[in-house]
Backbone as a chain_set.jsonl record, in Angstrom:
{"seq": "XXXXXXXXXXXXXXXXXXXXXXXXXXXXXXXXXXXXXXXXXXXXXXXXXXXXXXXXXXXXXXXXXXXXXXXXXXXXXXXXXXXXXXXXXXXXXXXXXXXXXXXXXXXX", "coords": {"N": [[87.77, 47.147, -17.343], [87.547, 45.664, -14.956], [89.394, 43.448, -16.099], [91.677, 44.671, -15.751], [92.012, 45.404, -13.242], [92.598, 42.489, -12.111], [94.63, 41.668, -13.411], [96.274, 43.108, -12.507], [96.187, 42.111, -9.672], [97.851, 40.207, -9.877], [100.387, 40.326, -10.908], [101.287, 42.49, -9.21], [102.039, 40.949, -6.923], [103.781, 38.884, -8.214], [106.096, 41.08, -9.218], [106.788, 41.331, -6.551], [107.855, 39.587, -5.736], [109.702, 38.591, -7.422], [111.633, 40.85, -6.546], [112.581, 40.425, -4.385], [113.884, 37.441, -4.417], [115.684, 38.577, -6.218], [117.315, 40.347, -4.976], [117.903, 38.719, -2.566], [119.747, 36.453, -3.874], [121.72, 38.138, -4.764], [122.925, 38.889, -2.209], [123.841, 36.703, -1.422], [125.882, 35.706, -2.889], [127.827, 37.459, -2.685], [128.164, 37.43, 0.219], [129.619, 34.471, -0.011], [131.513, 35.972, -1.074], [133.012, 37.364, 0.605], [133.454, 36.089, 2.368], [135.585, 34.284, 2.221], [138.626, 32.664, 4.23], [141.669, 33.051, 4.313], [144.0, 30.143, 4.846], [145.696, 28.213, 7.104], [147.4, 26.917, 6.092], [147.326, 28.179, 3.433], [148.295, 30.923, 4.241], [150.916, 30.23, 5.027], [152.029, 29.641, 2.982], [151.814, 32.168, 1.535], [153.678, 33.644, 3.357], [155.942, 32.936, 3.069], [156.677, 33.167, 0.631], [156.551, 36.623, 0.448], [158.709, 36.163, 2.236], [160.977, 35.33, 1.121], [161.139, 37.637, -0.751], [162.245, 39.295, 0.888], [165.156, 38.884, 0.206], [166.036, 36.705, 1.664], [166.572, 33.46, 2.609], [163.982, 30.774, 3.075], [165.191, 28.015, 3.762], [167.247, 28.784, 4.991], [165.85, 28.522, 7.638], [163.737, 27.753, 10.642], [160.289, 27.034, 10.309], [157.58, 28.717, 11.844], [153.806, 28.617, 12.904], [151.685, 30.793, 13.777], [148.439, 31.974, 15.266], [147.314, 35.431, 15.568], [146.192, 37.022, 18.766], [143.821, 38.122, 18.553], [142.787, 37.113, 16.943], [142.579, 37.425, 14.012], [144.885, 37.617, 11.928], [147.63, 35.491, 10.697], [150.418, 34.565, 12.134], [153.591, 34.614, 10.933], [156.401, 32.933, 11.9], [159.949, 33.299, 11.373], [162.812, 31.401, 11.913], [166.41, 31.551, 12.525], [168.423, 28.712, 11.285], [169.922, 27.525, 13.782], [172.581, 26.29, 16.32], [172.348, 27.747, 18.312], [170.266, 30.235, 19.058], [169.656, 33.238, 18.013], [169.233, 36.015, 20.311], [166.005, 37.986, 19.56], [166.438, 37.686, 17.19], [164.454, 36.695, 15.437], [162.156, 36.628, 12.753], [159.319, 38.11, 11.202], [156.045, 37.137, 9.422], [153.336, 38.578, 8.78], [150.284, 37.734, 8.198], [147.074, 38.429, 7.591], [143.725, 36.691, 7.367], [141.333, 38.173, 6.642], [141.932, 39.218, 3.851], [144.337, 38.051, 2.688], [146.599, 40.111, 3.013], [150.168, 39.547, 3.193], [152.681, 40.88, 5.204], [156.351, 41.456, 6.479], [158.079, 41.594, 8.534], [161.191, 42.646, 10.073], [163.252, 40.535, 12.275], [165.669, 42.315, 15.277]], "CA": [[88.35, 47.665, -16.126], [87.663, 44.526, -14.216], [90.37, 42.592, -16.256], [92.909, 45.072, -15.625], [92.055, 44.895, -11.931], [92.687, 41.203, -12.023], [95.66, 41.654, -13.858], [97.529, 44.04, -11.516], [96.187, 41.701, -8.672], [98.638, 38.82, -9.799], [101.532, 41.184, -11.18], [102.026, 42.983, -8.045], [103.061, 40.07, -6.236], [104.915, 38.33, -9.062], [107.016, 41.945, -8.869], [107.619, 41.516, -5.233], [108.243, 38.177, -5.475], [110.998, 39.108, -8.208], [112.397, 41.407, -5.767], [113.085, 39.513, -3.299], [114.269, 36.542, -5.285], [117.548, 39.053, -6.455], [117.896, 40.546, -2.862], [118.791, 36.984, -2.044], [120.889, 35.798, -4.506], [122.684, 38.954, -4.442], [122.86, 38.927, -0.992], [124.772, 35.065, -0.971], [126.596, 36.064, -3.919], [128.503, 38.755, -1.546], [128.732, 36.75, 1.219], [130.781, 33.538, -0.795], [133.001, 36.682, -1.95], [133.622, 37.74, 2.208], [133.776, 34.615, 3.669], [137.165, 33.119, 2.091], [139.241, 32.786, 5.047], [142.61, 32.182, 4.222], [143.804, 28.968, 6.059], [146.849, 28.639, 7.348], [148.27, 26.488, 4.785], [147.984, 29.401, 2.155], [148.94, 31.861, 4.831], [151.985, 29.629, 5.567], [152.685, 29.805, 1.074], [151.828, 33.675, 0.835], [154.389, 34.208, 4.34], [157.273, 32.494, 2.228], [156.94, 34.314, -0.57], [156.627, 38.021, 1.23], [159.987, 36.403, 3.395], [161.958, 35.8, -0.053], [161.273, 39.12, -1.33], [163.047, 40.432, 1.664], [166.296, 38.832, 0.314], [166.112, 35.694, 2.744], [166.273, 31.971, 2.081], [163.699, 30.049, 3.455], [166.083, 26.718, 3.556], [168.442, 28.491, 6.587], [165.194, 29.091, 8.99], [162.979, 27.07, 11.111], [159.086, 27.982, 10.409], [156.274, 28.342, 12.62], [152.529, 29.464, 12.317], [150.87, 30.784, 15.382], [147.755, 33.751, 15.194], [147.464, 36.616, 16.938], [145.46, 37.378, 20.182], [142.215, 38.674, 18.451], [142.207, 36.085, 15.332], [142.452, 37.833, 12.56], [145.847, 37.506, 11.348], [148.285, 34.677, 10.837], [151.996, 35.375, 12.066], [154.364, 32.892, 10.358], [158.178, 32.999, 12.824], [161.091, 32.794, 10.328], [163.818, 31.636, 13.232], [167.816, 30.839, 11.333], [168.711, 27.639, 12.038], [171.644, 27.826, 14.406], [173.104, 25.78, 17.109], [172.005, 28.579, 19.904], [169.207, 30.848, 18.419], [170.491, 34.969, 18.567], [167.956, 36.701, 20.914], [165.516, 38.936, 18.648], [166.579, 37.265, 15.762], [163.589, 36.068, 15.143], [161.796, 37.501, 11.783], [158.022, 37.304, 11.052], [155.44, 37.843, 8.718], [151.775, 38.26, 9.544], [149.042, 37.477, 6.852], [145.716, 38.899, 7.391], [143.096, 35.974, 7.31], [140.415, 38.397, 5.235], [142.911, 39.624, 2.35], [145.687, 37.59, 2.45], [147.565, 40.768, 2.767], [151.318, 39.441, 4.12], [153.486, 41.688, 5.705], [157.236, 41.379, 6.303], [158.555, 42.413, 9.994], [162.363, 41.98, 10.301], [164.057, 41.014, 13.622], [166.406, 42.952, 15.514]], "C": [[88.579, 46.538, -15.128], [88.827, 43.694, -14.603], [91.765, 43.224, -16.012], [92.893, 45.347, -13.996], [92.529, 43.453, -11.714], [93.895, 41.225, -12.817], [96.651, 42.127, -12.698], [97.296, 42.741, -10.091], [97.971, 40.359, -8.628], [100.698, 39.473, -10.308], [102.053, 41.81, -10.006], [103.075, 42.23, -7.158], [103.885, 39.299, -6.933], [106.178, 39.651, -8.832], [107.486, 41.731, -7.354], [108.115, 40.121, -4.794], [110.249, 37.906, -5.974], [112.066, 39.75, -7.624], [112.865, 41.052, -4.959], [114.214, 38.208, -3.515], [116.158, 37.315, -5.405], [118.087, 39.749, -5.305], [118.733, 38.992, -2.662], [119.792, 36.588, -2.856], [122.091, 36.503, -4.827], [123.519, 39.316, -3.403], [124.54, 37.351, -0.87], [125.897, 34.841, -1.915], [128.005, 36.608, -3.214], [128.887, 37.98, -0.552], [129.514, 35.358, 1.259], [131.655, 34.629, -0.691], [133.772, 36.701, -0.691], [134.212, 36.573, 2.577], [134.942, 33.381, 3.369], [138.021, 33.679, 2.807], [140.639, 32.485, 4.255], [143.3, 31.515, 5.218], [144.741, 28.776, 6.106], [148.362, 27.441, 6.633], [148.658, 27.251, 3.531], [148.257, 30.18, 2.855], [150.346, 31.636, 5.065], [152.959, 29.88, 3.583], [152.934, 31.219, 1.007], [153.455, 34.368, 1.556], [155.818, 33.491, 3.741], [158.045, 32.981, 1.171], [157.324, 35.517, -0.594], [158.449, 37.781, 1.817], [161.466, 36.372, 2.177], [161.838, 36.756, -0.895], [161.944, 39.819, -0.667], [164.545, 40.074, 1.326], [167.053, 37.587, 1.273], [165.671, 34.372, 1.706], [165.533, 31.371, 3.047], [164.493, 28.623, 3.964], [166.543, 27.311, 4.89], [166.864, 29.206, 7.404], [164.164, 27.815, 9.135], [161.454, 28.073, 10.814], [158.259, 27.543, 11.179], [155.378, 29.116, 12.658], [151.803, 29.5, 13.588], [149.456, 31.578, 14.443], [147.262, 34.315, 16.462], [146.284, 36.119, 17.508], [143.483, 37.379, 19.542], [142.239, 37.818, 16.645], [141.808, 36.508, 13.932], [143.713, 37.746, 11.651], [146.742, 35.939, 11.425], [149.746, 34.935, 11.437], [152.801, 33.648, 11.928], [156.084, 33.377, 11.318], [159.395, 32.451, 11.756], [162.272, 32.621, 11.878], [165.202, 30.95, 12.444], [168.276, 29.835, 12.461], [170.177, 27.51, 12.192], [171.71, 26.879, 15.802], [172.15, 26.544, 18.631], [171.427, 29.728, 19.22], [169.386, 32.723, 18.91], [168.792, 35.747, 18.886], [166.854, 37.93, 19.948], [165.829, 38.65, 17.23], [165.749, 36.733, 15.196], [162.887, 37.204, 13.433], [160.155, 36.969, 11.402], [157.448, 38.076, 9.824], [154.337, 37.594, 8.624], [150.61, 38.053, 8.153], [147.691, 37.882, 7.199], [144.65, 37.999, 6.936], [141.803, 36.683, 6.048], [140.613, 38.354, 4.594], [143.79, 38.792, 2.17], [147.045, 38.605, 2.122], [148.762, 40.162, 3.791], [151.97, 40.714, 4.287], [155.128, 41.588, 6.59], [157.576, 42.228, 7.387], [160.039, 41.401, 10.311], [162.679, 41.874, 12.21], [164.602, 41.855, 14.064], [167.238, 42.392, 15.245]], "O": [[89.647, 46.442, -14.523], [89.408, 43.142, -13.668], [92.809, 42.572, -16.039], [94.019, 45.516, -13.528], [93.038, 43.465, -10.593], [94.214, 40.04, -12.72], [97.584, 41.512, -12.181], [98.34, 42.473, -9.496], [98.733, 39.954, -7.751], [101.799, 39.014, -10.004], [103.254, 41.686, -9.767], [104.218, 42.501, -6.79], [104.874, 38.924, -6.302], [107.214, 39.272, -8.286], [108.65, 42.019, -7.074], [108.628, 39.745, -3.74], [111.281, 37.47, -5.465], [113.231, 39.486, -7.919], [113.968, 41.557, -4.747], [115.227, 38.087, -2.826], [117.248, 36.922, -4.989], [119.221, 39.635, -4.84], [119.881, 38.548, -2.662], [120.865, 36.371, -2.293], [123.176, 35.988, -5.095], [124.59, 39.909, -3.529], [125.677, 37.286, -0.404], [126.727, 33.943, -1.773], [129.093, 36.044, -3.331], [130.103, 37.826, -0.432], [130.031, 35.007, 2.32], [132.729, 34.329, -0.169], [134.913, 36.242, -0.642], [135.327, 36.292, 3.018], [135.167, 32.271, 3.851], [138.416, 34.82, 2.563], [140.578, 31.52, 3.494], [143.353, 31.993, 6.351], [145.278, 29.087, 5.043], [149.585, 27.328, 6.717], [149.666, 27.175, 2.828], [148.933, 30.875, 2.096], [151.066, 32.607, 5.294], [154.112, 30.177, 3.27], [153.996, 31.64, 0.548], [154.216, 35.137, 0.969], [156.824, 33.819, 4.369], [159.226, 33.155, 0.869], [158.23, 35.855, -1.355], [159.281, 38.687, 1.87], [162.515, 37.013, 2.232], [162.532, 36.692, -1.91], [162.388, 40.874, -1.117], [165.375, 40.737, 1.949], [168.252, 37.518, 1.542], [164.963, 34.235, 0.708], [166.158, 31.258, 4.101], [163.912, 28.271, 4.991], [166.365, 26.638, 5.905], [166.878, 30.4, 7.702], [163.813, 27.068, 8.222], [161.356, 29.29, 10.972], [158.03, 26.349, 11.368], [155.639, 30.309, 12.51], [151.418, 28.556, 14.278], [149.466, 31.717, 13.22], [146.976, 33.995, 17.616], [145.546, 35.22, 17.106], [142.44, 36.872, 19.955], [141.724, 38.116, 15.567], [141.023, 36.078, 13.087], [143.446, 37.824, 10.452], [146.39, 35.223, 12.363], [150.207, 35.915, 10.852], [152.736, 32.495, 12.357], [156.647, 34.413, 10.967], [159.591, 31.268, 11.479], [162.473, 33.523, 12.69], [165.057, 29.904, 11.81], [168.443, 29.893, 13.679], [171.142, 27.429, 11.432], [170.618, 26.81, 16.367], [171.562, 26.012, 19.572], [172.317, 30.364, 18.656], [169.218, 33.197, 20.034], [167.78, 35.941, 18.212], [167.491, 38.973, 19.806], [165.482, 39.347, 16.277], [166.147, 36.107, 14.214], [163.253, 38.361, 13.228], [159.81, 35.79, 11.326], [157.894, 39.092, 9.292], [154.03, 36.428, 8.378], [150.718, 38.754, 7.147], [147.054, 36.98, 6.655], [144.347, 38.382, 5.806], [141.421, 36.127, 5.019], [139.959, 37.58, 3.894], [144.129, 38.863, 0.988], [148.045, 38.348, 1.452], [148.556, 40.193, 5.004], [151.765, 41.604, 3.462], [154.841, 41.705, 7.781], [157.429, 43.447, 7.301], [160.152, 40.21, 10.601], [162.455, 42.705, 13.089], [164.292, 42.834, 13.385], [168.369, 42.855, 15.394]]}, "num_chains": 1, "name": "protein.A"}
């Protein structure tokens, strides 16, 4: 009886030791997966791609990469390169820094 007292004494905490151990590495596992920002060099690739699916040539527009107000998105400015720039002609497409979801917003 005594050796199986002295058994459980050293098992208990090896089990909670164990537990803890995959808490953590599960834990940092998860938080690598969250924490890829995309940076506004691949937001600037994905917002090119999204803008020639709409039927547009990159080649006739000036680009530029701002982000929004509350920092979560990228917005890339497709503007056609023209002599005197047509008001609202501007065309954008915003990228989403968590997902890299782009999104495709024509001018007027």
């Amino acid at each position: 009886m005594q050796m199986i007292g002295a058994c459980m004494k050293f098992i208990y905490p090896f089990f909670c030791a164990l537990l803890v151990t995959a808490f953590m590495v599960a834990s940092c596992v998860r938080h690598r997966e969250t924490s890829e920002i995309i940076t506004e060099l691949k937001a600037l690739e994905l917002a090119k791609k999204e803008f020639v699916r709409s039927g547009r040539k990159v080649e006739d527009y000036r680009v530029s990469v701002e982000t929004d107000s509350g920092g979560q998105e990228w917005i890339v400015w497709f503007d056609r390169k023209t002599e005197y720039p047509v008001p609202g002609g501007k065309h954008a497409v915003t990228v989403e820094k968590a997902t890299g979801k782009a999104v495709f917003m024509p001018g007027e």
